[in-house]
N, C-alpha and C positions, 0 to 999 in steps of 0.2 A: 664722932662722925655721924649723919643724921644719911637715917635709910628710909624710903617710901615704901609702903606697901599698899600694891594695886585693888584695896578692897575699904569698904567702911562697914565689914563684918565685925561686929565687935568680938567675938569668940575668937576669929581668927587674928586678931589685930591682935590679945589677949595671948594668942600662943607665940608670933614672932617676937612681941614684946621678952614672953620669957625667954627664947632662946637666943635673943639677939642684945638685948640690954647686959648678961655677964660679959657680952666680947666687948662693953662699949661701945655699941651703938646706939641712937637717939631714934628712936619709933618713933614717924607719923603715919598718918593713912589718908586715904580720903575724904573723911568725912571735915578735914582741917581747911580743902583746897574752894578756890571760889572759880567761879568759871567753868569748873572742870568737867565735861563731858566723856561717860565713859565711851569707849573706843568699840564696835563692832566685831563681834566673837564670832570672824568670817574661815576661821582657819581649818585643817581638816585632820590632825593629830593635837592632842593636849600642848604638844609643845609649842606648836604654832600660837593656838589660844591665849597661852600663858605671856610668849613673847608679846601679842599683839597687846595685851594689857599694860607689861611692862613697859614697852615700847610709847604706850599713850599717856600713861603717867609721868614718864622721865622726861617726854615732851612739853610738857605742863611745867615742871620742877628744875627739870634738871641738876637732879641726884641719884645719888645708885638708887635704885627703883627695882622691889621685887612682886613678881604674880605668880599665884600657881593657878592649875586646872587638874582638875581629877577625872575622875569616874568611872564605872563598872561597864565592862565590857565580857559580852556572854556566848560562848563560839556557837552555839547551834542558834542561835538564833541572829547570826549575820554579824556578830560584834557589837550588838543592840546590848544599853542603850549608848555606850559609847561617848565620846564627845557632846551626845544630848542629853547625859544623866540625869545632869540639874533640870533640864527642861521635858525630860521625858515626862509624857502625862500631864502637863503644865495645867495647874490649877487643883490639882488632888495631892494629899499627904500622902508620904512614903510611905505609914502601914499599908497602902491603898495601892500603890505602885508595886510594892513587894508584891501585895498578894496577885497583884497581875502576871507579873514577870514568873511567881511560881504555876501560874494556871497554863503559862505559853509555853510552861516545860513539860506539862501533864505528858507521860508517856514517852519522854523524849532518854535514852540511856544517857546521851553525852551531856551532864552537868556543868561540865569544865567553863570555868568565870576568872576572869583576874581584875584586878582595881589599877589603874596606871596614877599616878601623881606625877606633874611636870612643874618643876621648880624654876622660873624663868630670872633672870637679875641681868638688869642691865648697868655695869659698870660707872666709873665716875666719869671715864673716856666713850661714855655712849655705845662701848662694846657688849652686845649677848654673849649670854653665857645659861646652859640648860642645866638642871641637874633633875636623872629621874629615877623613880623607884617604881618598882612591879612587885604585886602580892597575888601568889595565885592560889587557885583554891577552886569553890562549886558551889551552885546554887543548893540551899537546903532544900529540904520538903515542905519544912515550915520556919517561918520566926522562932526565933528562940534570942533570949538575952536582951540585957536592958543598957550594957552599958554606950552604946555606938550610938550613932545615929544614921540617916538615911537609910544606903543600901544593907547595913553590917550585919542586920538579924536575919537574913538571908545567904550570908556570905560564910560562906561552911570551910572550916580548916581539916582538911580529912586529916593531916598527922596530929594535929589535938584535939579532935575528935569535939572542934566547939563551932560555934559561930566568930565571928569578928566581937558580935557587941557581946558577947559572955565571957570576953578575954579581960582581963583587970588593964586601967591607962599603960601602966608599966610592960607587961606583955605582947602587948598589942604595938605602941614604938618601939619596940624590938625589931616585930616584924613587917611592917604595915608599910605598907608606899610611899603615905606620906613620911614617916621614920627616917625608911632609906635616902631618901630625896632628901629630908631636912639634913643628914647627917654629912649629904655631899656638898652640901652648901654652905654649912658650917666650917666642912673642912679650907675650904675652897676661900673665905671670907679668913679666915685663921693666915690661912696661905699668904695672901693679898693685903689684906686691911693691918693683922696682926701688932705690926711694928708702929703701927704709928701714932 
């Protein structure tokens, strides 16, 4: 059975491949499609974004069709950067972003950050369907860890006492947003697709 996925991120394409090729399914992505115009990331929670992706790819194809959206959301500082993760700072690298984000906490007690991941899949019946995962946690003091990328060497686990990007790939899909999110979607595809 052939599933689209709303990206032509090769890394990302690279991770649904793994976890969707044991259930039998056939990975394409974007970068396969002609014509295809991505769709306007006008939405105001992750899950929206995610839908609006899924939604614009499955239009184009017309097959199960999945998007996800992420990103780090930081309380004292309004839920920044939120839904404009990706685009916060647009134009400067994450080392560059991080150390902003820890400069706008100088002085500030309440650290508290969480990561959201919205798992969007639009059906073979054109019906959504979300699946999401929450990882919470605090902004560090500084960088620390090399395994993550973007926001992760900022992204401080007070009960292991690490960063996000110092956790090993294994520990970290344990607990990580995206993890939870893949694992409801997996189940969810198991459910539905499984039999046939």
């Amino acid at each position: 059975m052939d599933i689209m996925i709303a990206t032509g991120n090769k890394n990302k394409v690279r991770e649904y491949k793994e976890m969707l090729e044991p259930l039998g399914f056939t990975v394409h992505d974007t970068s396969e499609l002609t014509g295809y115009v991505e769709p306007v990331e006008d939405g105001t929670t992750f899950a929206e974004n995610a839908l609006i992706k899924a939604r614009g790819v499955y239009d184009h194809v017309a097959m199960i069709s999945i998007a996800d959206d992420s990103g780090l959301s930081i309380r004292a500082l309004n839920n920044e950067p939120g839904i404009y993760s990706a685009r916060y700072m647009e134009g400067h690298e994450y080392p560059e972003k991080n150390r902003s984000l820890i400069k706008r906490l100088e002085g500030c007690e309440d650290r508290y950050a969480w990561f959201t991941c919205a798992i969007a899949l639009i059906d073979h019946n054109g019906n959504p369907h979300v699946f999401e995962g929450i990882m919470e946690g605090e902004i560090a003091f500084e960088p620390a860890g090399s395994n993550g990328f973007g926001y992760d060497p900022i992204f401080m686990l007070p009960e292991l006492g690490k960063t996000s990007a110092e956790l090993k790939p294994e520990e970290k899909n344990a607990i990580s947003h995206r993890g939870q999110a893949t694992r409801k979607l997996i189940a969810y595809l198991k459910e539905e697709y499984g039999n046939e």
